[in-house]
N, CA, C and O of each residue as an XYZ file, in Angstrom:
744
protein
N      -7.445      9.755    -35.188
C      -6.283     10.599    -35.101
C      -5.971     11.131    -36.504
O      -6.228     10.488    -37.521
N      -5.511     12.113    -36.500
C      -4.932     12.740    -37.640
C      -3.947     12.037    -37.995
O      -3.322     11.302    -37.231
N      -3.623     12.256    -39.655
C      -2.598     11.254    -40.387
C      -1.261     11.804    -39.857
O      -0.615     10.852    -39.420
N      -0.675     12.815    -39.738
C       0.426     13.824    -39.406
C       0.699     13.452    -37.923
O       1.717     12.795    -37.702
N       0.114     13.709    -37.162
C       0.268     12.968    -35.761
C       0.820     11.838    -35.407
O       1.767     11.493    -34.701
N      -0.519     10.999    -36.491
C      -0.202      9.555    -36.271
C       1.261      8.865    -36.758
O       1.900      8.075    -36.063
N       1.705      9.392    -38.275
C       3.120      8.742    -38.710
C       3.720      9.480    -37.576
O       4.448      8.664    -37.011
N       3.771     10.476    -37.039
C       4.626     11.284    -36.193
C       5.137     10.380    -34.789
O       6.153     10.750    -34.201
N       4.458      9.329    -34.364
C       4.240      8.455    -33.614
C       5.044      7.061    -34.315
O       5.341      6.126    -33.571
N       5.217      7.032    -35.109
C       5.925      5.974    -36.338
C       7.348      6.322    -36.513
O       8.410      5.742    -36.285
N       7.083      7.208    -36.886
C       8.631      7.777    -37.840
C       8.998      9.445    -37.611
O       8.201     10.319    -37.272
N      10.053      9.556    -37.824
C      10.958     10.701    -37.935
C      10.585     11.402    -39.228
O      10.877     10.856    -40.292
N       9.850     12.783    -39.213
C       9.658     13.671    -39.636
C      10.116     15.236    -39.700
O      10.067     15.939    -38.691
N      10.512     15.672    -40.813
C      11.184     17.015    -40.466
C       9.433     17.953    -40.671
O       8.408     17.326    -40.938
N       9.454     19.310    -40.496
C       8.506     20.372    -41.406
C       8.149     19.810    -42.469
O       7.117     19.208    -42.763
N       9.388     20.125    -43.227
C       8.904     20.175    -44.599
C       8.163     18.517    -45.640
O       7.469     18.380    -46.647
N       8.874     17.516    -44.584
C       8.150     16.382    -45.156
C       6.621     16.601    -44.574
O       5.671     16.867    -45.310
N       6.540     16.471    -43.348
C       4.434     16.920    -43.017
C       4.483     17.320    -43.682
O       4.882     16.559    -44.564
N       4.181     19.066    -44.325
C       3.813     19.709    -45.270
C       3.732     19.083    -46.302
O       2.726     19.304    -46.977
N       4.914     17.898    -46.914
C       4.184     17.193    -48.043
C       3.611     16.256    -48.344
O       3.018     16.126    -49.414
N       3.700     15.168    -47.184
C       2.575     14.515    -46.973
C       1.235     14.928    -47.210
O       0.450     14.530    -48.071
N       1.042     16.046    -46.052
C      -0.076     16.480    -45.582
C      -1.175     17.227    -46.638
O      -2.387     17.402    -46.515
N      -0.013     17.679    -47.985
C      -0.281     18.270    -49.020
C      -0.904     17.374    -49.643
O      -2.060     17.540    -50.033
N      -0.099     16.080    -49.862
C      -0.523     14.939    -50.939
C      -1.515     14.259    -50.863
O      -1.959     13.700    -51.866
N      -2.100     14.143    -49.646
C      -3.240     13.691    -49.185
C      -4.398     14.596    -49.545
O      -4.404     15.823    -49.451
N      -5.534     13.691    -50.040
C      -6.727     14.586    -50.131
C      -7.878     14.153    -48.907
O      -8.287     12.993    -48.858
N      -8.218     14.896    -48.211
C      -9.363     14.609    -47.171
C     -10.730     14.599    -47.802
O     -11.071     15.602    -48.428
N     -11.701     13.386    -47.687
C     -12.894     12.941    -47.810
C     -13.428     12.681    -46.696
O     -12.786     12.212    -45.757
N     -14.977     13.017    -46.642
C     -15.687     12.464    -45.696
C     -16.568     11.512    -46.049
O     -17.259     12.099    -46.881
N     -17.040     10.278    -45.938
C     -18.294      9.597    -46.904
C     -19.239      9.100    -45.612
O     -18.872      8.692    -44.510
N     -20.397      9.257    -46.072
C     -21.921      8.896    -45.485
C     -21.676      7.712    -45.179
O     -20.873      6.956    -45.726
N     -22.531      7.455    -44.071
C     -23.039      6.135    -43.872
C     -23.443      4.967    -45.252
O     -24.251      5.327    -46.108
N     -22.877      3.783    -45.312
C     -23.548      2.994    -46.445
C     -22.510      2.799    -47.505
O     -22.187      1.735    -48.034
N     -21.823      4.559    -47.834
C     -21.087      4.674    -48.504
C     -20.176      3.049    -49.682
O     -19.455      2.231    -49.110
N     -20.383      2.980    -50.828
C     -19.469      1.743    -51.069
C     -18.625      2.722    -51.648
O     -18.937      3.514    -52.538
N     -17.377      2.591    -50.994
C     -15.824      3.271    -51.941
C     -15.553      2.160    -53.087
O     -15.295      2.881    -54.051
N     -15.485      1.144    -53.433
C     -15.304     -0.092    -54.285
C     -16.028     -1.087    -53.789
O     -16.334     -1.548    -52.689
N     -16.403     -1.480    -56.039
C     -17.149     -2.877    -55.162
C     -16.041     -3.714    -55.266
O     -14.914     -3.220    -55.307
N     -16.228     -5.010    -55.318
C     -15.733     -5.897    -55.827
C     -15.098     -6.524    -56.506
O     -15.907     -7.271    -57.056
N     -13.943     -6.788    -56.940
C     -12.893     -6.804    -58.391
C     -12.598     -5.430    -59.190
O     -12.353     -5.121    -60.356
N     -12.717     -4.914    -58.223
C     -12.183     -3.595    -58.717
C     -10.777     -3.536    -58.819
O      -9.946     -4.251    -58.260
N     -10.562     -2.299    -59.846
C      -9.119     -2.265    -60.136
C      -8.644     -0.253    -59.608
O      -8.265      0.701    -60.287
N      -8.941     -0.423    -58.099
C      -8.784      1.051    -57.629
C      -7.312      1.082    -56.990
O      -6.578      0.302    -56.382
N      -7.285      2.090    -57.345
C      -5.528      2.741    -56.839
C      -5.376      3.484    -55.684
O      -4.346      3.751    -55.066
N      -6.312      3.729    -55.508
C      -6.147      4.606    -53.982
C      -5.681      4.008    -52.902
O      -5.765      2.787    -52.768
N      -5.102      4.845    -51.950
C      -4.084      4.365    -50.598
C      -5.590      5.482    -49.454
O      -6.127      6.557    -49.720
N      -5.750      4.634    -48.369
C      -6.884      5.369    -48.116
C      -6.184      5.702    -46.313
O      -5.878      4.598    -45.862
N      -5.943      6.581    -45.489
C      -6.030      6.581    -44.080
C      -6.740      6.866    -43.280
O      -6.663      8.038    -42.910
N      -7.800      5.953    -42.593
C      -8.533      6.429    -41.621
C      -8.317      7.591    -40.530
O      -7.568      7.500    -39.557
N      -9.033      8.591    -40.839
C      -8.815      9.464    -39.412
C     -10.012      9.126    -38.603
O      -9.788      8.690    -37.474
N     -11.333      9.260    -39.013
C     -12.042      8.896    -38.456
C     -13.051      7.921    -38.748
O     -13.241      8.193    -39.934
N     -14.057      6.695    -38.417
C     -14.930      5.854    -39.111
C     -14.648      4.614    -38.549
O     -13.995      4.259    -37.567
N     -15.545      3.816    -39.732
C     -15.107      2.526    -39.763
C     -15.681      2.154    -41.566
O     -16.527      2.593    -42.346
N     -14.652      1.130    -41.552
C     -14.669      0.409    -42.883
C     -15.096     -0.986    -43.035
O     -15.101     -1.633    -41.988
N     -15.464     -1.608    -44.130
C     -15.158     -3.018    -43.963
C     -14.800     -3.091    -45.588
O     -15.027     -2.362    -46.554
N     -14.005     -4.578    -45.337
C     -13.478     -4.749    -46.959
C     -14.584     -5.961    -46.821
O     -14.849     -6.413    -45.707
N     -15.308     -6.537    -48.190
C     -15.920     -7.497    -48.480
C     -15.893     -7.823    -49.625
O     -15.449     -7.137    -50.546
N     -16.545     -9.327    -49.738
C     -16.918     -9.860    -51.409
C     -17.871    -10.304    -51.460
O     -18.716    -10.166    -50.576
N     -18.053    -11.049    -52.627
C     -19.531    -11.546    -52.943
C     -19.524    -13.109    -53.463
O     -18.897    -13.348    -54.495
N     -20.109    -14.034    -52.873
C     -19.501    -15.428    -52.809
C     -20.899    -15.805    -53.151
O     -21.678    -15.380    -52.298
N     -21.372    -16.344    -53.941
C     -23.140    -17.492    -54.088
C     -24.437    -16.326    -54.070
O     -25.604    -16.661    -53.865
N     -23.894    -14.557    -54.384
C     -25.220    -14.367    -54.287
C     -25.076    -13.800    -52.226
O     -26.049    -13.332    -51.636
N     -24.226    -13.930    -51.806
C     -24.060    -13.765    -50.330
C     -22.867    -12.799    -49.955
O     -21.689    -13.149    -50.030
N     -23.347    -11.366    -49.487
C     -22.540    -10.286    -49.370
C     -21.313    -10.981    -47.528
O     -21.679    -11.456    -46.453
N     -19.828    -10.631    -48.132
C     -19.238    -11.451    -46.719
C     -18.027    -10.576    -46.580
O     -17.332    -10.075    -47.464
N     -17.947    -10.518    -45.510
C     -17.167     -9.116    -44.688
C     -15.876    -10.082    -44.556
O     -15.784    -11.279    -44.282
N     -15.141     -9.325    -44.788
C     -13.543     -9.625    -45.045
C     -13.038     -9.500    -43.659
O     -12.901    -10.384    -42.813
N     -12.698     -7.767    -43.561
C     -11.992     -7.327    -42.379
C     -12.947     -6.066    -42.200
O     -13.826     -5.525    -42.870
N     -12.385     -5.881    -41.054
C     -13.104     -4.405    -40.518
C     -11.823     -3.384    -40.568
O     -10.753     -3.850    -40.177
N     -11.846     -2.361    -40.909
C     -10.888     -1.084    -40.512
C     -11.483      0.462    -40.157
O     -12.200      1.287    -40.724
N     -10.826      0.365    -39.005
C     -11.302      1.589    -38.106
C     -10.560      2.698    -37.995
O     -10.186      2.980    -39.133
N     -10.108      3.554    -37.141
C      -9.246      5.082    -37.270
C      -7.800      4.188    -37.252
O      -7.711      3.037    -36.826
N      -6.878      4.858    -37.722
C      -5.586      4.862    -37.670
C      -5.358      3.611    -38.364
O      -4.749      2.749    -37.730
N      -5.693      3.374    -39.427
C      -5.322      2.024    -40.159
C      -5.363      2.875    -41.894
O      -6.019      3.847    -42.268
N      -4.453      2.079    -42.573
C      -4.167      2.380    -44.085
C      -5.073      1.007    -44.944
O      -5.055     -0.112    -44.432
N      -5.650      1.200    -45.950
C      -6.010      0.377    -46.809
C      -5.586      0.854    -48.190
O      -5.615      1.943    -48.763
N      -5.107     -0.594    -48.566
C      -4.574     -0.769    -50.287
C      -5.326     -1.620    -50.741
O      -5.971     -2.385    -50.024
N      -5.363     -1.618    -52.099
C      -5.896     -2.571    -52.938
C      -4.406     -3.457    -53.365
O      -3.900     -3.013    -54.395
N      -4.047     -4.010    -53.063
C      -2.432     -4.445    -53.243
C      -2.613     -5.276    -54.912
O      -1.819     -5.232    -55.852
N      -3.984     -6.018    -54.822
C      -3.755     -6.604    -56.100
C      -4.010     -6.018    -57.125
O      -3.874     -6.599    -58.201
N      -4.470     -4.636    -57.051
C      -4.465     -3.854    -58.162
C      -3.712     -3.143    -58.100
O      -3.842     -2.716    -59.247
N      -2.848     -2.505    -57.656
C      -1.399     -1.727    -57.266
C      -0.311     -2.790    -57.716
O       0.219     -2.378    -58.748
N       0.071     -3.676    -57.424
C       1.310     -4.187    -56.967
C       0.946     -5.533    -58.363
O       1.871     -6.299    -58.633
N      -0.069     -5.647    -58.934
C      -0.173     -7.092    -60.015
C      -1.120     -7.325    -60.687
O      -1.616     -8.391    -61.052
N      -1.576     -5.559    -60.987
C      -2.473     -4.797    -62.233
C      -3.810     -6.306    -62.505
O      -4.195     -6.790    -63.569
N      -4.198     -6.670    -61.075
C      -5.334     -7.725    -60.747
C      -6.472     -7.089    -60.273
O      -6.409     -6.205    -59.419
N      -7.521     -7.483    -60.774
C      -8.458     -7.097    -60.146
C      -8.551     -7.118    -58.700
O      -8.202     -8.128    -58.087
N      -8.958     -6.165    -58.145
C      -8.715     -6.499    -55.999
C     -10.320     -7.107    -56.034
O     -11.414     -6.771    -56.489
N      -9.763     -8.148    -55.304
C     -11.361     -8.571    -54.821
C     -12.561     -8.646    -53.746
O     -13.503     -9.410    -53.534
N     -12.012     -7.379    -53.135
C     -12.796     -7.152    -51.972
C     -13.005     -5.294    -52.137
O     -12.205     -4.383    -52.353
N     -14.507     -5.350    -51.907
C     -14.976     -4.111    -51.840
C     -14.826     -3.227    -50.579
O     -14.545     -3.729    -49.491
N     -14.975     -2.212    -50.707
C     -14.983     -1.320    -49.397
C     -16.220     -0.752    -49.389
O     -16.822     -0.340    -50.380
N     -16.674     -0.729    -48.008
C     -17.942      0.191    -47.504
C     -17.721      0.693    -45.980
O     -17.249      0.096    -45.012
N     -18.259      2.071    -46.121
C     -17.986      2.601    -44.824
C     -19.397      2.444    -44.205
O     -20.451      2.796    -44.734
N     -19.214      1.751    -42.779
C     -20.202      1.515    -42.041
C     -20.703      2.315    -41.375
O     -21.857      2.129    -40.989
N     -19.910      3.608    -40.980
C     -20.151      5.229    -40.231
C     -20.009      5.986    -40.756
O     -19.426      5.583    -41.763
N     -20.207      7.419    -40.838
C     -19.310      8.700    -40.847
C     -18.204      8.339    -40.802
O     -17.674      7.933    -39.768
N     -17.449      8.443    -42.292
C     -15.850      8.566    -41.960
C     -15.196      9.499    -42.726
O     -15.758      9.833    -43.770
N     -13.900     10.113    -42.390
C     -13.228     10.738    -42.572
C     -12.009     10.544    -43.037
O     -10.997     10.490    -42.338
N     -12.060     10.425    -44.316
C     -10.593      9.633    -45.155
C      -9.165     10.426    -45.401
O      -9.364     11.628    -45.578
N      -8.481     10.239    -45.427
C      -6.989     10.537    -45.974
C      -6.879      9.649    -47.400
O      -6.887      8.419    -47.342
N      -6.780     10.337    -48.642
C      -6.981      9.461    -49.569
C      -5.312      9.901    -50.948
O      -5.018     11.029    -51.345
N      -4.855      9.060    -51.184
C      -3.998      9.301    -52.101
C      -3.732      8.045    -53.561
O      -3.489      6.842    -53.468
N      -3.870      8.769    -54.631
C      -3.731      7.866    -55.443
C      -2.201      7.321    -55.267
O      -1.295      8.118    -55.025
N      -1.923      5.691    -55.425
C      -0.465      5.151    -54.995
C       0.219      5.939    -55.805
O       1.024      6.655    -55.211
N       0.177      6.071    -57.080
C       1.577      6.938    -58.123
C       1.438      7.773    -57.468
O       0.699      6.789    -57.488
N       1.352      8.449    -56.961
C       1.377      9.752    -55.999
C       2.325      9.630    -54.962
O       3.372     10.276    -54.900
N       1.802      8.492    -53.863
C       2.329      7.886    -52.532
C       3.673      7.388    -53.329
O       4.294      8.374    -52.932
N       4.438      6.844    -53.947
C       5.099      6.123    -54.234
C       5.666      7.363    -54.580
O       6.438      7.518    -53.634
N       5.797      8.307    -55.269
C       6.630      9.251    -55.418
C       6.819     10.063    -54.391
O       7.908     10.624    -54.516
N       6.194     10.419    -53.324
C       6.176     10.741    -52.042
C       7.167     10.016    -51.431
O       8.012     10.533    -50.701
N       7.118      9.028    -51.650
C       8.086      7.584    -50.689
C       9.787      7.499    -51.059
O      10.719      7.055    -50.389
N       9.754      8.068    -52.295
C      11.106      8.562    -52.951
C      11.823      9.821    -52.693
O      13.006     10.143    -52.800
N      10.370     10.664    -52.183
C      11.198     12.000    -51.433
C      11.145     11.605    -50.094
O      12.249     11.137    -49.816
N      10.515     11.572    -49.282
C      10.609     10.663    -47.949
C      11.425      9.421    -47.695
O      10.594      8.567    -47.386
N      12.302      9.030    -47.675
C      12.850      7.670    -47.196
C      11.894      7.298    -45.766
O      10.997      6.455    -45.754
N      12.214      7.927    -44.884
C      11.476      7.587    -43.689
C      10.172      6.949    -44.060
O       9.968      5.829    -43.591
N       9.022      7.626    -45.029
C       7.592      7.471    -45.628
C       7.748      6.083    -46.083
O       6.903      5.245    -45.769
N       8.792      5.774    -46.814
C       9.084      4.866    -47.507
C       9.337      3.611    -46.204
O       8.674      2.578    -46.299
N       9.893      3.703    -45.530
C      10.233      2.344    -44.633
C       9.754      2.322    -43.818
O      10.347      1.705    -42.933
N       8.165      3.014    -43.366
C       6.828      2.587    -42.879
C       6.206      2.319    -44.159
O       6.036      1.111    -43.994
N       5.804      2.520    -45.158
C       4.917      1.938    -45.657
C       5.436      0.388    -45.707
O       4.548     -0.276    -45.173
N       6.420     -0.398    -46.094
C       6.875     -1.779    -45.722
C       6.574     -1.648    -44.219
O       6.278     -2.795    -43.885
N       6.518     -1.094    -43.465
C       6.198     -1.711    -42.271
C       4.929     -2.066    -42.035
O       4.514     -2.941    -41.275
N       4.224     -1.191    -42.866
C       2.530     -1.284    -42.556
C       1.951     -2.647    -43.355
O       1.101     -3.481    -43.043
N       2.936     -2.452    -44.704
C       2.662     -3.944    -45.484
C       2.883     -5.029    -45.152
O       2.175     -5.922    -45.616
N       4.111     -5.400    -44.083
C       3.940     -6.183    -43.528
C       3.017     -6.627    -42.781
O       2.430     -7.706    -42.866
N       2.808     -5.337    -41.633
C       1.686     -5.319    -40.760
C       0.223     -6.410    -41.254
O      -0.300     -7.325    -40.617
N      -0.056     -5.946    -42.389
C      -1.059     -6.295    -43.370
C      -1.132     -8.028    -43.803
O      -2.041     -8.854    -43.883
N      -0.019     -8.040    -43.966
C       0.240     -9.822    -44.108
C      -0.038    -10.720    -43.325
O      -0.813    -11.670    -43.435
N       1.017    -10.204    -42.027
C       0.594    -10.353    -40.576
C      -0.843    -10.644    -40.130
O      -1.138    -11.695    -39.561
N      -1.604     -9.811    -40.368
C      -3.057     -9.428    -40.176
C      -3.767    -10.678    -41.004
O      -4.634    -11.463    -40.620
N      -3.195    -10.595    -42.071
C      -4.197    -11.949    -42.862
C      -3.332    -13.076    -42.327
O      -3.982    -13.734    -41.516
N      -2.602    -13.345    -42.425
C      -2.237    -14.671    -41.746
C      -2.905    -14.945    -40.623
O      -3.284    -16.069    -40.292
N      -3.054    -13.995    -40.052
C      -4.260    -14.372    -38.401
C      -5.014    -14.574    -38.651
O      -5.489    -15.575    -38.116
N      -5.787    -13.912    -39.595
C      -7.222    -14.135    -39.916
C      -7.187    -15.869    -40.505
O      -7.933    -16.792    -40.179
N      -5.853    -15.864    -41.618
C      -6.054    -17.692    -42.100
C      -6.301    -18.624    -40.303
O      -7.132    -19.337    -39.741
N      -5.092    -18.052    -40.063
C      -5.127    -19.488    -38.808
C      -6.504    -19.442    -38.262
O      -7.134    -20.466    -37.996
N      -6.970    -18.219    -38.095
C      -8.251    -18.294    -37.019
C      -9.113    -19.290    -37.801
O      -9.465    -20.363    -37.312
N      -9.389    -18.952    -38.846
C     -10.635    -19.701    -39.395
C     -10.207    -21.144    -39.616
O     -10.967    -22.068    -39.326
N      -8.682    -21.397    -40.258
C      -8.822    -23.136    -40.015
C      -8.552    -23.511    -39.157
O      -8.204    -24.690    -39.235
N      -8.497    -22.911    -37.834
C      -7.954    -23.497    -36.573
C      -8.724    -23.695    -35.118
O      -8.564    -24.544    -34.242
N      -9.762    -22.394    -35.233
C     -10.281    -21.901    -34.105
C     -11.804    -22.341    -34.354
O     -12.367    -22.718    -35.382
N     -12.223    -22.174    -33.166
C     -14.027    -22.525    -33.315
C     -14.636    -21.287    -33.162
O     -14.056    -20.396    -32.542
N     -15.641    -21.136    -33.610
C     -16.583    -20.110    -33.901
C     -16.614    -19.126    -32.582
O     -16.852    -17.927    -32.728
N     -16.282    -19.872    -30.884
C     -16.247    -19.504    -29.815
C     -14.833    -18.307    -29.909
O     -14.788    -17.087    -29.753
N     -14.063    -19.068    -30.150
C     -12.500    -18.520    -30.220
C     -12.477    -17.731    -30.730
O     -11.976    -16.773    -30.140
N     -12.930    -17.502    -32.053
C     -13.221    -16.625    -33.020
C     -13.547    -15.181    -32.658
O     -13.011    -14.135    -33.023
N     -14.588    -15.414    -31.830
C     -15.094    -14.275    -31.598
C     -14.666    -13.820    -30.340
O     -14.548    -12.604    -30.187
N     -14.383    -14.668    -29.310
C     -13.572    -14.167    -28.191
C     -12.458    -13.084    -28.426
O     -12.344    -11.925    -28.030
N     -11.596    -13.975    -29.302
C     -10.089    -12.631    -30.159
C     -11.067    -11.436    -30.523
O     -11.018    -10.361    -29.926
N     -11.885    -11.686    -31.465
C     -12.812    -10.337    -31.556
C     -12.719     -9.283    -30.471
O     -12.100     -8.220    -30.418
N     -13.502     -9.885    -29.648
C     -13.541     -8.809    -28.712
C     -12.668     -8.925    -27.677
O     -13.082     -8.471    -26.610
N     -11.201     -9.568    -27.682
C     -10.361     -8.745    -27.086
C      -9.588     -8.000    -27.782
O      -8.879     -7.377    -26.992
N      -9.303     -7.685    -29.027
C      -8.473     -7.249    -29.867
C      -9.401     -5.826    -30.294
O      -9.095     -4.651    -30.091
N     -10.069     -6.128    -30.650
C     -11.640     -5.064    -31.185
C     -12.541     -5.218    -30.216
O     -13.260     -6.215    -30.297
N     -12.666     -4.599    -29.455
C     -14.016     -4.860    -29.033
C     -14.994     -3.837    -29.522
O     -16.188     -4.136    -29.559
N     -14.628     -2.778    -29.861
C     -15.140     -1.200    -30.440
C     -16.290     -1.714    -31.760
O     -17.472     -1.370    -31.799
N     -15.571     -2.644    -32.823
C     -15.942     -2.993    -33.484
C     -17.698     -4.027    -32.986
O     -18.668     -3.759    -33.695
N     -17.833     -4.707    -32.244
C     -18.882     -5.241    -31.814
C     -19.480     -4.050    -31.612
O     -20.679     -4.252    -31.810
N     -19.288     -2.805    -31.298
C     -20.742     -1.819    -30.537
C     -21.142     -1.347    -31.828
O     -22.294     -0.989    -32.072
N     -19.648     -1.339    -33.148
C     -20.184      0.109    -34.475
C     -20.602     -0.710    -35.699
O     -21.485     -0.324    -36.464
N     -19.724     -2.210    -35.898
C     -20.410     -2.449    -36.811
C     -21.978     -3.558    -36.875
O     -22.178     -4.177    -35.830
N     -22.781     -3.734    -37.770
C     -23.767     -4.451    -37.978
C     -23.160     -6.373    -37.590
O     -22.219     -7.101    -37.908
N     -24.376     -6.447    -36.767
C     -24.380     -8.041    -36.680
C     -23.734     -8.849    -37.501
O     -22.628     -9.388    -37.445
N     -24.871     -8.850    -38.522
C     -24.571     -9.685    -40.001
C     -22.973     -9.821    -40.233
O     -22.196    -10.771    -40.337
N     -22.878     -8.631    -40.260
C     -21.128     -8.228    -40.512
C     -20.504     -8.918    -39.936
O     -19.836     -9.743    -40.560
N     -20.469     -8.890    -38.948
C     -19.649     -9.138    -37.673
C     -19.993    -10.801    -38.164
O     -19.024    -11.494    -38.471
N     -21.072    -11.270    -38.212
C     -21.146    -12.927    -38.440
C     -20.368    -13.503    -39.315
O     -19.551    -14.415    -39.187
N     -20.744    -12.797    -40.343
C     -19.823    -13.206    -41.743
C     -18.388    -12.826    -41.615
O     -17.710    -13.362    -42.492
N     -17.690    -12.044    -40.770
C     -16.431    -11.883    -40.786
C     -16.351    -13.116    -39.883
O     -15.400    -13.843    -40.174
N     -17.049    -13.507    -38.938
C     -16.391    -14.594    -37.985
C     -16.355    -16.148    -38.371
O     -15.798    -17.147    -37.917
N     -17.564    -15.750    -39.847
C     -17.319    -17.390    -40.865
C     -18.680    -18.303    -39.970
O     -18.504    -19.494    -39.709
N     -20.055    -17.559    -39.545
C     -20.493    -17.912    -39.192
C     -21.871    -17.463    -39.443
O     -22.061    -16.391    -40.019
N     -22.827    -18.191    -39.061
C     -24.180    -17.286    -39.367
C     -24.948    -16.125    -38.244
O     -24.380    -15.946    -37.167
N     -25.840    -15.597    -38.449
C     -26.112    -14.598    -37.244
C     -26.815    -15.387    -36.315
O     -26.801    -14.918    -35.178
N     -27.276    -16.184    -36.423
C     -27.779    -17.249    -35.218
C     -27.168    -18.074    -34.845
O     -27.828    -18.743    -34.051
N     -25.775    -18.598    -35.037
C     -24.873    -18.514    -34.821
C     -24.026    -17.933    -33.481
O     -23.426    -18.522    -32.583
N     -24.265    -16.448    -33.776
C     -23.391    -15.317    -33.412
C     -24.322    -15.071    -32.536
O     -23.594    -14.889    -31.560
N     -25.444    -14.919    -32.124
C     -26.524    -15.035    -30.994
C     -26.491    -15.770    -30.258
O     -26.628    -15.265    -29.143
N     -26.323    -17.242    -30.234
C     -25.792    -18.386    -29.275
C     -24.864    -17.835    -28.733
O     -24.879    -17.596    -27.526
N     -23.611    -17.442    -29.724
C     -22.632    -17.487    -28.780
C     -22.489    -16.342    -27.963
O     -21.505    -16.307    -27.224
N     -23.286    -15.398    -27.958
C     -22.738    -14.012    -27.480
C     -23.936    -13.623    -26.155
O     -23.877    -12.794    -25.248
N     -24.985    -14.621    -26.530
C     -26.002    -15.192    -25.088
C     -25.189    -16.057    -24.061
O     -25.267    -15.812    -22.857
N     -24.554    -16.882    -24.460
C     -23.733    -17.961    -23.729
C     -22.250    -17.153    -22.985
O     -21.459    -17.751    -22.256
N     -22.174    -16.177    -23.250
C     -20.953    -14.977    -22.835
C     -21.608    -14.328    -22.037
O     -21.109    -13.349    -21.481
């Protein structure tokens, strides 16, 4: 979905705020493979999926490991380099054709000062985001590799057809033979 649509579905918008949103945003498309950041990077960009898929990852022993997946209609920050001038430690790579909405934050953040509305979704989305990792904590110290991937594919299932195995293993904290048992046994 388009970014304009989509907050439009969120929040209360006049004309003239779209128009500056819509202004402030720069549209990218990146290739398959694509890495937008590696790893401990210190990038500023606020990114909105219109179209694709993403994954955030790191690099642990020499062993590339998929964080999260993000697909259309989702925002990605580097929060620890925005918000606590830290290196962020998870890279981005686009796994498809995607189609970005991209804004450097000093940008967005001054946007968010002419927008109030802009401003009290982006806390909503940050929450959202917290939210999101807290699930991800419980799953992994709580759930079995079965469970794991069950939520997968009721929550995502899109994600099992677009992104790579491997991926998909290492996000579930498991190996790809592993992830073959269990998805034979389903």
């Amino acid at each position: 979905m388009k970014l304009i649509p989509y907050l439009l579905r969120h929040i209360k918008l006049n004309n003239a705020e779209c128009e500056a949103i819509d202004n402030a945003f720069a549209t990218e498309t990146f290739a398959k493979g694509t890495i937008l950041a590696q790893p401990e990077n210190h990038h500023q960009n606020v990114y909105f999926i219109e179209k694709g898929l993403l994954r955030a990852f790191y690099n642990l022993d020499g062993k590339d490991i998929t964080h999260y997946f993000f697909d259309e209609n989702n925002f990605l920050v580097s929060f620890e380099s925005i918000f606590f001038n830290r290196p962020h430690p998870y890279g981005k790579q686009v796994l498809e054709e995607t189609c970005l909405r991209v804004i450097p934050y000093s940008k967005l953040d001054a946007l968010c000062d002419f927008i109030p509305a802009f401003k009290d979704y982006q806390l909503q989305v940050s929450l959202q985001t917290v939210s999101m990792l807290s699930d991800k904590i419980l799953a992994l110290q709580f759930q079995t590799a079965e469970q794991r991937y069950k939520n997968l594919l009721d929550k995502s299932p899109g994600i099992l057809l677009r992104a790579p195995l491997g991926h998909i293993a290492s996000y579930l904290g498991i190996t790809q033979q592993t992830l073959s048992v269990i998805r034979a046994g389903k």
